[in-house]
N, C-alpha and C positions, 0 to 999 in steps of 0.2 A: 186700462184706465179705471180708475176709481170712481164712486159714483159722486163722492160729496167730499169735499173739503170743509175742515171747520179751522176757521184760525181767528186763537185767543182760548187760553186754559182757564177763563174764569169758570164762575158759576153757572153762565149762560153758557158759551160756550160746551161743557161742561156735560149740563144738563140736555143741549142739544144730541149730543155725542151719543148719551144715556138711552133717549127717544129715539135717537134714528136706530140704537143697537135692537128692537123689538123688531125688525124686517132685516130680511135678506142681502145686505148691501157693502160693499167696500167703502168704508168711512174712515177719514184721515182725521185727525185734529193735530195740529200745530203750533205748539206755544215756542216762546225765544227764551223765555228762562229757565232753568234748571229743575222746577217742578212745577205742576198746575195750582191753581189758587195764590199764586204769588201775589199778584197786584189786589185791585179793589175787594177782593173778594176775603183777604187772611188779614183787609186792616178796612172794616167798619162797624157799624154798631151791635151787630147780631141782631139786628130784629125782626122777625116777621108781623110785618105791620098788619095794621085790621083790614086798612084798606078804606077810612073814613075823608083822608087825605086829598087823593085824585080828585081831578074835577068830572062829575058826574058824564058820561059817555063819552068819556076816552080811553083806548086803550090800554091805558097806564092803571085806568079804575078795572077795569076787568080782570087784567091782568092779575092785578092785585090780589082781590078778593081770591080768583082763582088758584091764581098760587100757595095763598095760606091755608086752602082745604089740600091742596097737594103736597104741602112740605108736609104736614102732619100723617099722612098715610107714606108719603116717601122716607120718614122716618120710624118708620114701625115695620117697614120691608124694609128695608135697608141699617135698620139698627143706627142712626143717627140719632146724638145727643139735640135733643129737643124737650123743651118744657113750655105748655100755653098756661100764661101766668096772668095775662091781659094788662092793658095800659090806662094808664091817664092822664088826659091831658089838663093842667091845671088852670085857674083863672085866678086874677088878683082884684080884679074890679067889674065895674058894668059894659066896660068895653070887651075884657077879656071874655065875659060873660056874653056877648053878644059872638063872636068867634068861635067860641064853646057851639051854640045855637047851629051855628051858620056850618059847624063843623059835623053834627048830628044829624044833620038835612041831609048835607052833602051823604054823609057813610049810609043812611036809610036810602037815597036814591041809589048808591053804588051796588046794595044787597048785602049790610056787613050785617051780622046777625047781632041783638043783645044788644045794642047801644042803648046808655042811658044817662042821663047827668045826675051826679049824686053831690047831696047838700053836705055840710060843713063837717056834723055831728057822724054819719056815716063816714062820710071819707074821712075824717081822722083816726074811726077804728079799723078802715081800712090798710092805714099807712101811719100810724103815730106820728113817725118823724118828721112828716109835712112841715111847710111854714106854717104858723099859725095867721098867716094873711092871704093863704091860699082860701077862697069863699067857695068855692064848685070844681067842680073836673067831669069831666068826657069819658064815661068807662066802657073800656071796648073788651070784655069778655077773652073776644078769640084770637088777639095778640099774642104773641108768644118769644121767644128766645130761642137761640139754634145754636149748633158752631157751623159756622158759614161755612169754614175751608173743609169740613167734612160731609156738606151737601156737596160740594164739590166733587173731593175723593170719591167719596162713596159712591156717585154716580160714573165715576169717569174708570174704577174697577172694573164696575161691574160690563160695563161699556165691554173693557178689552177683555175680561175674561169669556164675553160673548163672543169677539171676533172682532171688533173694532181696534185702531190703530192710535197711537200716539207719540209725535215726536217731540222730544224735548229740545232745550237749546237748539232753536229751530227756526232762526232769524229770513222773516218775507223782504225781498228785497224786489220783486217786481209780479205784477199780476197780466197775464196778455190772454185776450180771447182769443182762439182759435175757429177752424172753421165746425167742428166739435166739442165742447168745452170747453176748460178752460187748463194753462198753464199758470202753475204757482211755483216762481224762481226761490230755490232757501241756498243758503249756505251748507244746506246739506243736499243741492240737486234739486231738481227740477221733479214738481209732480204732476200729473195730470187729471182731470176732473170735470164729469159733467157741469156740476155744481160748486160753488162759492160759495161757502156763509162768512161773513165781517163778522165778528165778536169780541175782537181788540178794544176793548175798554176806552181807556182814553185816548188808542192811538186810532182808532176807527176808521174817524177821518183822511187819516191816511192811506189806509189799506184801501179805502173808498176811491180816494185821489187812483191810486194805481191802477186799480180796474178798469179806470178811464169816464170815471161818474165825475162830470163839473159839480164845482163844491158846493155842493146843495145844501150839505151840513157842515158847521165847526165844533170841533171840540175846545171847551176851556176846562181846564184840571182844576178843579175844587179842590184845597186839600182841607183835612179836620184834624184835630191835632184830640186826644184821650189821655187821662188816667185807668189803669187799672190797678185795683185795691186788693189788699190781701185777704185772703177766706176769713180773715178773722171778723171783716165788716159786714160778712153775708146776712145781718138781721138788718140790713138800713133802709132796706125797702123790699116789698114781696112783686112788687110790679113795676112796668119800666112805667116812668115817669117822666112827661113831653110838660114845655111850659107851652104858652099860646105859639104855635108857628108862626114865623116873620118873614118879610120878603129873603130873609137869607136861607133860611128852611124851616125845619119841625126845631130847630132850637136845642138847647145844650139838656141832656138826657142824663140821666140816674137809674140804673138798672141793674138786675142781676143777672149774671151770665149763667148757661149751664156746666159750665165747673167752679159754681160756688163763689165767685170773684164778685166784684161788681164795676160796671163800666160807667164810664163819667166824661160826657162830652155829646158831639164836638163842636168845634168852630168852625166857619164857613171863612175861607180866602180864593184869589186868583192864584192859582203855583204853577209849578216851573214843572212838566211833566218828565215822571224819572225823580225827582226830587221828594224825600220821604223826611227829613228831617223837623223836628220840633223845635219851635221856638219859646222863650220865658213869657214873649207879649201874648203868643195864644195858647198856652195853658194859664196863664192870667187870668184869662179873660173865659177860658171855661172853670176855671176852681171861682170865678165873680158870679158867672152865671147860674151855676150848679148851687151855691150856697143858699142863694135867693126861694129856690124849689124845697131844699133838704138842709135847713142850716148846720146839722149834725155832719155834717160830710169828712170823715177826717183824712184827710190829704195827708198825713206822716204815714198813712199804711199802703201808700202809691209803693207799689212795685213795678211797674213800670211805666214808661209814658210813651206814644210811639203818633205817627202820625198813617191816614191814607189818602189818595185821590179819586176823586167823582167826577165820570165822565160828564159833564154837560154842555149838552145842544144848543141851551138859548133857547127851549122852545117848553109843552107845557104838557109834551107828550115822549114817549119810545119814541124809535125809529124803527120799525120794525117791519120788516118784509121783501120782496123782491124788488130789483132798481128799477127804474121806469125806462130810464135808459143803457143800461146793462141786463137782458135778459138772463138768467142761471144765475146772475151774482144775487146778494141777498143781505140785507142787513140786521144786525141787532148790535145798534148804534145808541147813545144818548144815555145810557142805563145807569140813571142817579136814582137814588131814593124814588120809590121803594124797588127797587131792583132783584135783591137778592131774596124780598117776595116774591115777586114777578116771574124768577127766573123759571121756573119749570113750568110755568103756561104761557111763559114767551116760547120753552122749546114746541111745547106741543101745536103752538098756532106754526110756526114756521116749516114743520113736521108735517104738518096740514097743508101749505104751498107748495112745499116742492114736493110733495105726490101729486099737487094738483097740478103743479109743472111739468111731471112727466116723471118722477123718482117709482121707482115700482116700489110696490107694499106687501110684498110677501113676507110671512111669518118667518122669524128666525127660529129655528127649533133649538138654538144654543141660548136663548135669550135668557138673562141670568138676573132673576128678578126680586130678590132676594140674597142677605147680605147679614149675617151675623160675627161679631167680634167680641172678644173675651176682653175685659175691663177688670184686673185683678180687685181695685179697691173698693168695686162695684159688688163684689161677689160676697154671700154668705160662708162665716167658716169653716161650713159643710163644700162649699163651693170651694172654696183656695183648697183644703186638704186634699180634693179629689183631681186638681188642676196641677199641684206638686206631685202629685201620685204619678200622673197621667203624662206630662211634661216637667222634672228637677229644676230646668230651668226659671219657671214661675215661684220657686223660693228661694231665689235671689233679686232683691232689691236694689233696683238701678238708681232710682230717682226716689228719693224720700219724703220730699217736699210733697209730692203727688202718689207716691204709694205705687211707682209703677218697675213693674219687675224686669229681669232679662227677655223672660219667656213673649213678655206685649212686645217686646222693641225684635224682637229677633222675629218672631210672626209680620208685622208691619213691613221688615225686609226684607218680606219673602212675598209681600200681596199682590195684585198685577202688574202696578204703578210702582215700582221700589222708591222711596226715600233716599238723595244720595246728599243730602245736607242736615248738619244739624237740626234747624229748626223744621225742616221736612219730616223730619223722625217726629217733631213734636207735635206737628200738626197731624200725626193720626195715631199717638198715645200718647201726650202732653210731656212727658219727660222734661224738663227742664223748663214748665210753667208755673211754677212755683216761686214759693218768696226769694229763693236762692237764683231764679229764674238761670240755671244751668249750670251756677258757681263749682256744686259737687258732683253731678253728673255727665258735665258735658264731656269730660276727654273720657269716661266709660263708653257714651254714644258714639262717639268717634272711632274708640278702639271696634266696637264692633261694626260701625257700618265698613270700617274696612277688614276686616274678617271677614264678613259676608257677605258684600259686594266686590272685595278682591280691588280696591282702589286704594292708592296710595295716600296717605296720613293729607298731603300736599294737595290732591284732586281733592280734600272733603273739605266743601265753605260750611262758615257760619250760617249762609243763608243762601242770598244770588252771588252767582259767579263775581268774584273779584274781593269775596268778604272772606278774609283767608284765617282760619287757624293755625295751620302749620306754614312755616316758608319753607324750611329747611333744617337739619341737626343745628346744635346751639354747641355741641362741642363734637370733636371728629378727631381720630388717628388715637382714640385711649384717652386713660387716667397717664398724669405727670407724677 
């Protein structure tokens, strides 16, 4: 028997996986799609918030703060792209101005370090590109920017290179307690397990339903729909930039990503969970809203546009912790903004209940805590000479757009978690994130992940199961 199920490959998830791998323990995690980070976690706005946001003693304010002192050191052991750039939030009047206020309170009560409101003359040598009707903004120092799907990865690595477990396409189909544990029914067999953790994103609720918890919570799928701009716009702001938050959230964003892009959005709707596609009405309505912050915004160097969903509860917090009426099951349920702050001190508080549940807490001596990866375009040309020396295949150039060679893509499908889709490759050496967003690399990527993972042209999607590249030969039996 296993000691801990986790099911849901997000960041949470993830991250939990990451935690429990520092003890002695048989730990499962269990996603249904074909790699981790797929859902909310590879489609939102990358940001680690300050943490000025939450309402002052709720978990969701702890969380926060805490988290953004943890991604910053979990990015410096773990070799994740992270940059703290800080934010601001802008005002256009006396009201916005009063929200500003009410907003500085709140983050001073939460413990976000450095806040301060800066007047017109500063913030515009802050940020030039401003509206010029911007009168103040909210500067939060310790904001920052990440790549989400590689707090991910890189926690859920290092996870199984410790000894921890992951299945993929690895669909939960019923949850039953026993007189010991618990059973978790997949499509791939049945596993057993002291512990449960929920970390299903937006299907939570569901997973929650099974266990046999009356519906205490619902999930409603937010989705937000983005631009992202070519490197060529990376001067258009040095910080992310929030306008006033509204009852629909923190509002349509302008920021720069850590590979040099910058993101734009998003919009808040009801969707249809599973449902990822964009609409002209809500990127409308963020290229309307976005102008109003940054009028310089130029929307012709949109490289691509893509949409995500956010779990929400309806309520003003997490869900986070053990059922009331399900003993061993466990939730991390509701995880909308700021979430993918949150995540790694949501793991460590739940890491903290179920040892106080009864999980034992002995040292893993394999615990792998620490994580370096070679980034050719990142490297000095003392650095590339000595990496072609060392590895031939690091001077061949896969991906142009992005400067990424054989040698990153073929390392990547070799790491604990292998890559068995396109965009999977690109989520952990961007290959095909460029302006060409994969036009000239993709069937290189292809060619090799079936070289080196021994799968047929046919088995490699685009992305999730069902997004096919190959069907089959276009011609068969020769030349005529």
């Amino acid at each position: 028997m296993l000691d801990v199920i986790i099911i849901g490959g997000g960041v949470c998830g993830c991250s939990l996986l990451y935690e429990l791998s520092r003890y002695k323990l048989g730990t499962l995690l269990v996603e249904k799609e074909n790699d981790i980070a797929c859902g909310t976690t590879k489609a939102n706005s990358a940001i680690v918030h300050a943490g000025y946001d939450p309402e002052p003693g709720t978990e969701m304010a702890r969380f926060n703060v805490e988290g953004n002192a943890l991604i910053e050191q979990l990015s410096k052991d773990l070799d994740i792209m992270y940059k703290k750039i800080g934010s601001l939030v802008v005002g256009f009047d006396d009201d916005d101005r009063k929200s500003i206020e009410k907003l500085l309170e709140k983050g001073t009560k939460n413990g976000v370090p450095g806040l301060k409101i800066i007047e017109t003359e500063a913030l515009f040598k802050m940020e030039p590109n401003l509206s010029r009707d911007v009168k103040c903004a909210l500067y939060a120092p310790s904001a920052g920017i990440v790549s989400p799907w590689e707090l991910a990865i890189a926690q859920a690595e290092c996870a199984v290179e410790g000894g921890a477990k992951i299945e993929l396409e690895c669909v939960v189909a019923g949850i039953k307690k026993e007189k010991e544990g618990w059973t978790v029914s997949t499509n791939k067999g049945d596993f057993k397990a002291r512990f449960v953790v929920n970390a299903a994103g937006v299907n939570s609720d569901l997973i929650s339903e099974m266990a046999g918890e009356s519906k205490h919570f619902s999930i409603t799928a937010k989705s937000g729909e983005y631009y992202i701009l070519d490197t060529t716009e990376s001067a258009l702001v040095s910080a992310v930039v929030f306008p006033c938050p509204s009852k629909l959230g923190k509002g349509v964003l302008v920021s720069p990503t850590v590979h040099g892009n910058i993101i734009v959005g998003p919009d808040s709707k009801d969707w249809a969970r599973g449902d990822f596609s964009t609409s002209a009405q809500g990127l409308d309505y963020v290229k309307k809203n976005a102008v109003r912050v940054v009028p310089s915004v130029n929307f012709r160097a949109s490289i691509r546009n893509f949409s995500g969903l956010r779990a929400d509860a309806g309520r003003e917090d997490f869900i986070v912790g053990e059922s009331k009426e399900c003993p061993g099951f466990f939730n991390i349920a509701g995880i909308k903004s700021p979430g993918l702050s949150s995540a790694p001190s949501i793991a460590r508080e739940v890491a903290k209940q179920l040892h106080a549940a009864g999980l034992e807490s002995k040292p893993n001596p394999a615990f792998v805590g620490k994580r370096r990866v070679r980034r050719f375009k990142e490297m000095s040309e003392a650095e590339k000479r000595a990496a072609v020396k060392e590895n031939p295949l690091y001077g061949t150039i896969v991906c142009r757009c992005e400067t990424v060679t054989e040698g990153e893509i073929v390392d990547a499908l070799k790491r604990p978690v292998p890559p068995r889709s396109l965009d999977a490759v690109k989520r952990r050496c961007t290959p095909g994130m460029g302006r060409c967003q994969g036009g000239f690399c993709g069937p290189r990527v292809l060619e090799l992940i079936q070289k080196h993972l021994g799968l047929k042209p046919e088995a490699i999607m685009k992305d999730r199961a069902g997004m096919f590249i190959v069907t089959g030969e276009t011609k068969q039996g020769g030349v005529r």
